[in-house]
Structures are given as C-alpha cells and as structure tokens.
C-alpha positions in Angstrom: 0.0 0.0 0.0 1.2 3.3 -0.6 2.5 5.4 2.3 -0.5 7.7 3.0 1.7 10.1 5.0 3.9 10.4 2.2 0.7 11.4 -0.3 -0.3 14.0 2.1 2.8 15.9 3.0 3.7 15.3 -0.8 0.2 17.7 -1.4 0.7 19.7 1.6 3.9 21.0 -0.1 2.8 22.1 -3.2 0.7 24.9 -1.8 3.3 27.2 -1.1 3.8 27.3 -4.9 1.0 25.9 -6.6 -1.5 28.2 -8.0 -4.2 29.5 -5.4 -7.6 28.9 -7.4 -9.8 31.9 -6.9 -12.6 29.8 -5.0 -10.3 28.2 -2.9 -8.9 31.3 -2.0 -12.3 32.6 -1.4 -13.7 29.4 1.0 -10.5 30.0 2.9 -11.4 33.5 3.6 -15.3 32.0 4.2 -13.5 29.9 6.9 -11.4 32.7 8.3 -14.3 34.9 9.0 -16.8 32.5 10.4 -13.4 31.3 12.8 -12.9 35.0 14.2 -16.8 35.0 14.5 -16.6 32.0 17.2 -13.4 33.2 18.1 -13.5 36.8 19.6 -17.5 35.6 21.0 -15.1 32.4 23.1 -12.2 35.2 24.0 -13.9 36.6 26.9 -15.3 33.7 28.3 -14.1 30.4 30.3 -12.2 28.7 30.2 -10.0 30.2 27.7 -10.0 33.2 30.8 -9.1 30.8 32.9 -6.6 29.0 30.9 -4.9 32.4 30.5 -4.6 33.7 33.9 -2.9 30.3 34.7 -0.5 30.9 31.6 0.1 34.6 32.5 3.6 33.9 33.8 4.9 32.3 30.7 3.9 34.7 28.3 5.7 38.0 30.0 8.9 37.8 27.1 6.3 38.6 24.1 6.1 37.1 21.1 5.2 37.2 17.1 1.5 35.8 17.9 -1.7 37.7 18.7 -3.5 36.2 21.6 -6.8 37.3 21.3 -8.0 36.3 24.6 -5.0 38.7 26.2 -4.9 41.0 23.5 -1.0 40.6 24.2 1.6 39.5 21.3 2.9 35.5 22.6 4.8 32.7 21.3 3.2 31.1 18.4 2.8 28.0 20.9 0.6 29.6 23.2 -1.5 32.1 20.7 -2.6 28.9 19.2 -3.2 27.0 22.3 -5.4 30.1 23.8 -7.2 31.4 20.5 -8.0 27.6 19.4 -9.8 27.1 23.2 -11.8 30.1 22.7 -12.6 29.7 18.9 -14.8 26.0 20.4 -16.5 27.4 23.3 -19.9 28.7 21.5 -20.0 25.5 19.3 -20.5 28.0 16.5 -17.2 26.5 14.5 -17.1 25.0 11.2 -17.4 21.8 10.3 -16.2 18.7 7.7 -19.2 16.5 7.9 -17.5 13.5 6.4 -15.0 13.2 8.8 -17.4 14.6 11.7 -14.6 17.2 12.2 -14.3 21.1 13.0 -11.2 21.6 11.4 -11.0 25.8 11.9 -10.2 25.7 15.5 -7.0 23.8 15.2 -6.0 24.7 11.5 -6.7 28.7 11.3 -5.3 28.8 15.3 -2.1 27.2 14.7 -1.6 28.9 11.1 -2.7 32.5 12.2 -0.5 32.5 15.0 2.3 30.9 12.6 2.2 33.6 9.8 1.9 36.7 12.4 5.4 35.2 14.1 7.1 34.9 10.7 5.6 37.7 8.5 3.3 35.7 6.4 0.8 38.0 3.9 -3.3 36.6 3.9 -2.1 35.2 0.8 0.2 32.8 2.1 -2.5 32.4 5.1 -4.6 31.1 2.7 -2.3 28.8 1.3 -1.6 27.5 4.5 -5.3 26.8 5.4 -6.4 24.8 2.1 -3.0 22.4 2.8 -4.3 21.8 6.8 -7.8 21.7 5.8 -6.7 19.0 3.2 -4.7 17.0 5.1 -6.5 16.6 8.4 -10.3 16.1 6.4 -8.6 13.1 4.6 -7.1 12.1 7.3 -10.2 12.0 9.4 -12.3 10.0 6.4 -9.6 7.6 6.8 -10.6 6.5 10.6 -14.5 7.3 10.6 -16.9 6.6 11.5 -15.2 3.9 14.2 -13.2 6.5 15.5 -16.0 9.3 16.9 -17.0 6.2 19.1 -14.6 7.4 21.4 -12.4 10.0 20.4 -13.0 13.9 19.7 -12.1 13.8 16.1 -11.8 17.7 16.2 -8.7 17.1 19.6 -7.1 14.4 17.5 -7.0 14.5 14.0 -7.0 18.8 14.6 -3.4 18.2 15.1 -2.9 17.2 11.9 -4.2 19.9 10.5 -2.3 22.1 12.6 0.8 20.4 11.8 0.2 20.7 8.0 -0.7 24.3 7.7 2.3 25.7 10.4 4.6 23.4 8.3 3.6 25.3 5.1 4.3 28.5 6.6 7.8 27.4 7.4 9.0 26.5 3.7 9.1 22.9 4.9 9.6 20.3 2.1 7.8 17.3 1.2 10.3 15.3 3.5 10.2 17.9 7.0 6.4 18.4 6.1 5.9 14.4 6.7 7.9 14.0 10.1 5.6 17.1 10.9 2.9 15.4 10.7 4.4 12.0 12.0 5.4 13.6 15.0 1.7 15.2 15.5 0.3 11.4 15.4 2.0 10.9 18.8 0.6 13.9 20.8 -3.0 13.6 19.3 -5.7 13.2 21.6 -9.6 14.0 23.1 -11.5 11.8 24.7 -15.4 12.3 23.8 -16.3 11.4 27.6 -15.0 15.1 28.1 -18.0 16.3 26.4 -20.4 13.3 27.3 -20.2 14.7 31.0 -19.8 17.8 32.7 -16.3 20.3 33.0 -14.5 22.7 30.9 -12.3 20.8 29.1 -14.1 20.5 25.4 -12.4 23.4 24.3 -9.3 22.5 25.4 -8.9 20.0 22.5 -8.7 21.9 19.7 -6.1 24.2 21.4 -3.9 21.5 21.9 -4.5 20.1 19.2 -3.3 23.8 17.6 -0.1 23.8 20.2 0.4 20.4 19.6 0.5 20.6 15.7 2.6 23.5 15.6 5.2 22.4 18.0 5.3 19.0 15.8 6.0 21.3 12.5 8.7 23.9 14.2 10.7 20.6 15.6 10.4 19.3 11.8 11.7 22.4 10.6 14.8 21.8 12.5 15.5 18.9 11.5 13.4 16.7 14.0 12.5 13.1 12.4 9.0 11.2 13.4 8.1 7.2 12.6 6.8 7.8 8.8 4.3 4.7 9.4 2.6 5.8 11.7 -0.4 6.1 10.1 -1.1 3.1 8.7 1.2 0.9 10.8 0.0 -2.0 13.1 0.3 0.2 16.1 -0.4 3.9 14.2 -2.8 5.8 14.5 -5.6 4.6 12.7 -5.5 1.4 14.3 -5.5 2.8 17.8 -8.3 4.9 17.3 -10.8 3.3 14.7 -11.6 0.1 13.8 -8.6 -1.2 11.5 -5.3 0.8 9.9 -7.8 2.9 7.8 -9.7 3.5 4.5 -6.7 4.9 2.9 -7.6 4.6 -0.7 -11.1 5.7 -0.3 -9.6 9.1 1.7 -6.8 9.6 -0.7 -8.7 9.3 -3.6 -10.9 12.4 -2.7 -7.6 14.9 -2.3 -9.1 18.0 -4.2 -12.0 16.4 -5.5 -13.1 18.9 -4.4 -10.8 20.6 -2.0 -12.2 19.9 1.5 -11.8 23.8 2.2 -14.5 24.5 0.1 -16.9 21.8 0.8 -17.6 23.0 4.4 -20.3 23.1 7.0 -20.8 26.5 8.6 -22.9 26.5 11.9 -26.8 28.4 12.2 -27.3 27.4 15.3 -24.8 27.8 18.5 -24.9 24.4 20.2 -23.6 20.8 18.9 -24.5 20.0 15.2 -25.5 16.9 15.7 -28.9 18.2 17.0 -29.2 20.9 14.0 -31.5 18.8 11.3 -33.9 18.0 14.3 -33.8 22.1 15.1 -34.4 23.4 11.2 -37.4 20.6 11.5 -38.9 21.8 14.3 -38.3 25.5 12.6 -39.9 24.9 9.4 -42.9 23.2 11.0 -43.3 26.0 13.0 -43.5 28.7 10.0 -45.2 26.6 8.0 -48.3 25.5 10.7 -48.1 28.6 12.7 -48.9 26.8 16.1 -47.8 27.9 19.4 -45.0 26.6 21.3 -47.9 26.2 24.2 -49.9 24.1 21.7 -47.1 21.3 21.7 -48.1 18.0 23.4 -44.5 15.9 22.2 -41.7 16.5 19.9 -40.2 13.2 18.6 -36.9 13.2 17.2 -35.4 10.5 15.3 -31.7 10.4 14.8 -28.5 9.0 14.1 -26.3 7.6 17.0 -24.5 10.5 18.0 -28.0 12.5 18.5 -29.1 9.7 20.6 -26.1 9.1 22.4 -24.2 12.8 22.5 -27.3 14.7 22.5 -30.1 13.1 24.6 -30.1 15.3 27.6 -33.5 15.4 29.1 -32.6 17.0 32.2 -29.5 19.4 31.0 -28.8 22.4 33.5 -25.6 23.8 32.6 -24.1 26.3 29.5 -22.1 22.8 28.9 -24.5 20.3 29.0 -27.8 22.4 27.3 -25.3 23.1 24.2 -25.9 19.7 23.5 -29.0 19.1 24.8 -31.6 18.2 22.5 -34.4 18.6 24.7 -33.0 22.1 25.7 -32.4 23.5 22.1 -35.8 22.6 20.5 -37.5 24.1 23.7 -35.8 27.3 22.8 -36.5 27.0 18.9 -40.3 26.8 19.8 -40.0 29.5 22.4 -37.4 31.9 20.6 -37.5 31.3 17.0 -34.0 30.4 17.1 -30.5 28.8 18.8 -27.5 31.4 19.6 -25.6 33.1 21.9 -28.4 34.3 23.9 -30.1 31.0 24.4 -27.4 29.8 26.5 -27.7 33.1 29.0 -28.5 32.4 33.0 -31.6 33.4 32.7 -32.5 31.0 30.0 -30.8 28.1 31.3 -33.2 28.3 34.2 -36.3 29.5 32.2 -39.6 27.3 33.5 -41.0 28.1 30.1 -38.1 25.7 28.8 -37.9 23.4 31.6 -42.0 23.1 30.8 -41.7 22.0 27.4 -38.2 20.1 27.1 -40.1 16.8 29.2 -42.3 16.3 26.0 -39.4 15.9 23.6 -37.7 12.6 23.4 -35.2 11.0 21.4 -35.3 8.1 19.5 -32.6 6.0 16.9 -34.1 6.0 13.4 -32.1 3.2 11.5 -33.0 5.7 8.1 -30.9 8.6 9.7 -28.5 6.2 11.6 -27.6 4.3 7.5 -26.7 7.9 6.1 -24.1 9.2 8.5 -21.9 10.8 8.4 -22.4 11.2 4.6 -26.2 12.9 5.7 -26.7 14.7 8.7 -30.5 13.7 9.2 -33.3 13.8 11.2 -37.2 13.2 11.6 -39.4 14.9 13.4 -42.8 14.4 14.4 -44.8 17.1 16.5 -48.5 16.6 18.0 -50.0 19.6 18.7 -53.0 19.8 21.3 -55.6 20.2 18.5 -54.9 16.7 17.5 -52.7 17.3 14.5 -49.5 15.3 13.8 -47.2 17.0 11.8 -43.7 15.2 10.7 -40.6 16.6 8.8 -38.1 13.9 7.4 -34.8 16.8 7.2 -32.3 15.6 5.2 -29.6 17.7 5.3 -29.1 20.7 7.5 -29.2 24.7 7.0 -25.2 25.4 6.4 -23.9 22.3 4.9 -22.4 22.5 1.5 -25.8 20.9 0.0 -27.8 24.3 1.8 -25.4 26.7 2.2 -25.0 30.1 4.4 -23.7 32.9 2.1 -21.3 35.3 2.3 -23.7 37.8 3.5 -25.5 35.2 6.0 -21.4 34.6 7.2 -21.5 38.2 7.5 -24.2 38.3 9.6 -23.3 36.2 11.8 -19.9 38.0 12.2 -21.3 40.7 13.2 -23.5 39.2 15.5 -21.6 37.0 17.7 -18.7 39.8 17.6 -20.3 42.9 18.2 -20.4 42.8 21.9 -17.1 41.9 22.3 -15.0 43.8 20.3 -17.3 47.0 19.5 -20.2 47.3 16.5 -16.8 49.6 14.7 -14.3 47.4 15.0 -16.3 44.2 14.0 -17.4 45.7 11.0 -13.8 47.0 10.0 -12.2 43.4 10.9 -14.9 41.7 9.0 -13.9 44.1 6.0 -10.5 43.3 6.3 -11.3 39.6 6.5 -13.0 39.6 3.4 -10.6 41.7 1.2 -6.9 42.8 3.0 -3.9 41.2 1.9 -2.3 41.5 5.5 -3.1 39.7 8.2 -4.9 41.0 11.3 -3.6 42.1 14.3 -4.5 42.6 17.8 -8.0 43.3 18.4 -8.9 44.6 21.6 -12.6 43.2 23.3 -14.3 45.9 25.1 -16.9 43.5 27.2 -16.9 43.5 30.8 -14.0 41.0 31.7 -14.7 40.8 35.1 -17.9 39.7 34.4 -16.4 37.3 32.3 -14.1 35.7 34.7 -17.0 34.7 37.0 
C-alpha cells in the first residue's frame, strides 16, 4: 500500500507554490471569518480566561503571535493554544461533515498565530489553510466513523491539520512536512467522555491540538524526524483509534475532488450540530403550521447515534450540557425562534418556560438517519399539537452544509452578531472588511466586554 503520509505531506507542499484557485482562495477567507466569529464571542469567556490567567507567567517575554484572549503578542505556541480554546467554546465553529470534524479551530489557530510570528501576507495564510484543511479532512475520512466512538475527532485529527498548515508557513519540504505530521500522530488526543459529561475541558482539544501541531511542525523544521508509518502501521494511529489501519484509498482518492476547504459546514445554530437537522425541523414546521410553542403535546426526534447518544439530555442544567441538549435547544426554537448566543444566557438556562416544554421531547434512533451518516446529517421529526394534529418533517440535510449553504452575506451576519459585543459594532465591522478583502493579516484586536464579568 502506498505510504498515506507520504501522499499528504507530498500535497501539503505544493501549496506554497501551486496556483491558489480563486474559489479556494475565497472558501478559505469564508472559513477565516466564520473562525474570528466564534473566536472573539469564546475570547472573553471560560475557560479560555481561565486557561490564561494560569499561563500569564509564561507569556511575560512577548512574542510574534496575537492572543486574542490577552490582546498581548505571545509565542506562536501559546496564541494557538489560547485562540484555538476560545474559537470551540460557543460550538458555532465549522465543520467537515464526512470526517465529523471542526477543522478551523485547530488549523486557522495554529496557522494565524504561525504567519503573524514569521511575517506571512493573507495570501500565504490562505495557502496554509487549504493544505491543513486537506490533510487533516482526509485524514479524518480515513478512521471514521469507528473513531467518533470514542475519540473527539476535532482534539485528535486537529493536530494534523495544525501540523500541515504551520509546516507550510515554514517552507518545509515534502520530507520535513511528513515527520511534521508524524510527529503530531503521537501527541493527538480528546476523549469524547469530556463532552459526554460535565467540565471545561471540550475546548481544550482543539487548542492543543493547535499547540500540539505546531510544535510538531517547528521541531520538523529543524531537522526533527518522526516514525513515517505511523499512520497506517499496526500500532499507528488509525489502528489505535478506529476500527482497522484505515480507508486509505477511499480518503486519498478524494484529495481536491473537491478541496475539503470549500466543501464545508458552517454553523446556524450555536450548540452541537448533531442536534441541527432535528432544530431546522422543528423551525420549518413551525413557520409553515403557525402553532404555538404552548400548543405542543410531544416533539419526537429520530436520529442518528450521536444525537441519541451525544445529544439526549433530558434533564441538561448547565451552558455545557444544554449546548448539547436536544431537549434544551428545541425548547428554545419553539420559544425563541432560534439557537445562539443568547439562548445559552443564565436566565434561559433556568427559564420554567423551557424546563416546561423540554419533558415532552424525546429522542429516539431512526435506522434511516442512523444508514446515512456521516455522509447525511439527518433527522425526523414528528410534532403533535394539542388540536390533534400530527405534523412530521423527514430533514435531510441541514441549513449550512455544503448541499444548503450560508452565504457570504449570512457569514457576514453572523460576524457581526456573535462579535459585536465583544469587540465594539466599529471594529467588527472593519475586521470583518479586512477579513474579506486585505492582503495582511490581522492584528491585535482589543474586546471591550466587561472582563470581570467574564471571569465569574
């Protein structure tokens, strides 16, 4: 079999020369701003706060790297630790449905921080991006679905990604590139328990997945050697973590065709996508019928396994938990019209209005939706209303995946709303300008919310 290691770091290297095809270049910068949108709205709250108070000593020398939960220029290490934390807290990151992956949060972390330390342009950002976004999707097709049985695919197979796109920005060759990414195998990690239960530490996987991935690339780029099989080996990574040494030729056969970068997921609702085809259901039926969140007897979902086994929280109580909590979110869909920053606010969390209505939805595996993943991210949905009608909603695919896309101007939208309140209604709209268009990269941008409050 061929050596899929070698066939990645083989592609990631040609991007620092290859021709930049305009929509690539353009889905990159689609993935760049919807990554600052989740981004600067995770900067100013835990535990990326925390994580920073704790790292405070370390980071007194300065550095190349923005840290946009400091606002202070860091090592590269610790800008992509920090800004990869916070860009996963409001589970409003993109997403590679195939390889049930969020690849921005480890890719864009490591890479931005990367290109500010070494004087990288947007163009050689870009670049960067579309090789870690290639990489890390194909390797993640390789190992699913087996591996999200127990491991965070966005923690471990975000390294790579990491890895790939840092390596880029360095001028690595083909050869350095590979122990790169060898070397990132070894530290990959996130265990899906982490989210299955309560704490903080979600988050924390795609920042060290980011730190991980770019301290694998700056050792290659000195000369630093890892085991080029392990991959595919007996004891690589694919074995450890899915259920043989991989689908190699089905994932490498897919390598531009089209360029994961452009075939992308971006979220419409802030809480875990697995619950998102049960929540534009219940949204539709509720425009079309016009009925009363009141008038609701039961809401019956039918899903895949990771809505039934992720995302079956009847009784959910914290911000942690009710992000992926069905039962939670399509309460506040039939209440509020909608899923985002604001339903997860105290107040909400302990709203009796919700806690009325999330009893009468349950959650069921539907052997339909349960065939089509990860390919389909399905659902069905029935909801009896007190009037005796039974209305039901087979949802194929979701609002945001490549098949229904969010525009540019939706992406814009949503920039603007999840960043406003952090970073000022000015500067979110001149960042989001410079997203879309400048040729440098950004800087420091300074959040103006109440940090105090955001430290409790």
């Amino acid at each position: 079999m061929t050596n899929p290691l070698l066939v990645l770091a083989d592609h990631a290297a040609t991007w620092r020369s290859r021709d930049l095809p305009s929509d690539v270049a353009h889905h990159a910068r689609r993935a760049l701003v919807d990554w600052f949108a989740a981004l600067l709205a995770g900067a100013w709250r835990p535990p990326a706060t925390l994580m920073s108070a704790g790292l405070e000593d370390e980071t007194r020398g300065g550095g190349g790297a923005v840290c946009y939960v400091s606002g202070r220029r860091v090592p590269v290490r610790h800008a992509a630790l920090l800004n990869g934390t916070a860009s996963h807290t409001v589970e409003f990151d993109d997403i590679y449905r195939y390889a049930v992956y969020h690849p921005g949060c480890p890719t864009i972390a490591a890479a931005l921080a990367a290109a500010q330390a070494n004087g990288a342009d947007m163009d050689g950002l870009l670049r960067a991006l579309a090789a870690g976004y290639e990489v890390s999707c194909r390797i993640g097709l390789a190992v699913q679905p087996s591996h999200y049985d127990f491991w965070h695919t966005t923690g471990t197979v975000g390294t790579f990604g990491a890895a790939a796109s840092v390596a880029v920005l360095l001028g690595c060759d083909a050869e350095r590139t590979a122990h790169a990414i060898a070397t990132a195998a070894t530290m990959a990690s996130g265990l899906q328990q982490a989210f299955r239960g309560e704490g903080m530490s979600k988050p924390l996987h795609p920042g060290h997945a980011a730190e991980a991935g770019a301290l694998a690339a700056m050792a290659a780029a000195k000369g630093m050697t890892g085991a080029l099989d392990v991959l595919h080996g007996p004891a690589g990574f694919a074995a450890a973590t899915s259920e043989d040494t991989g689908k190699w030729e089905k994932s490498l056969a897919r390598i531009g065709q089209p360029f994961a970068i452009t075939d992308m997921t971006f979220k419409n609702h802030g809480c875990c996508g697995h619950i998102f085809a049960a929540l534009d259901a219940v949204r539709d039926l509720h425009l079309e019928h016009g009925f009363a969140a009141e008038d609701v007897v039961s809401v019956a979902v039918g899903g895949y396994k990771a809505t039934k086994e992720v995302c079956d929280r009847p009784d959910a109580r914290t911000e942690q938990d009710c992000r992926f909590s069905t039962q939670f979110t399509v309460a506040t869909m039939l209440l509020h019209g909608g899923v985002r920053l604001a339903a997860f606010e105290p107040a909400r969390l302990a709203d009796p209005a919700i806690r009325a209505i999330m009893p009468r939805v349950t959650v069921a595996l539907d052997p339909e939706c349960a065939a089509a993943f990860p390919s389909k991210r399905s659902a069905k949905v029935e909801i009896r209303l007190k009037d005796g009608r039974v209305l039901n909603r087979h949802q194929h695919t979701r609002k945001g995946d490549p098949d229904a896309p969010l525009s540019d101007q939706d992406l814009s939208d949503k920039f603007l709303e999840l960043t406003s309140d952090a970073v000022g209604a000015g500067q979110a709209k001149a960042l989001l300008a410079h997203l879309w268009e400048g040729t440098a990269l950004p800087g420091i941008v300074p959040l103006v919310v109440n940090r105090a409050y955001a430290a409790e």
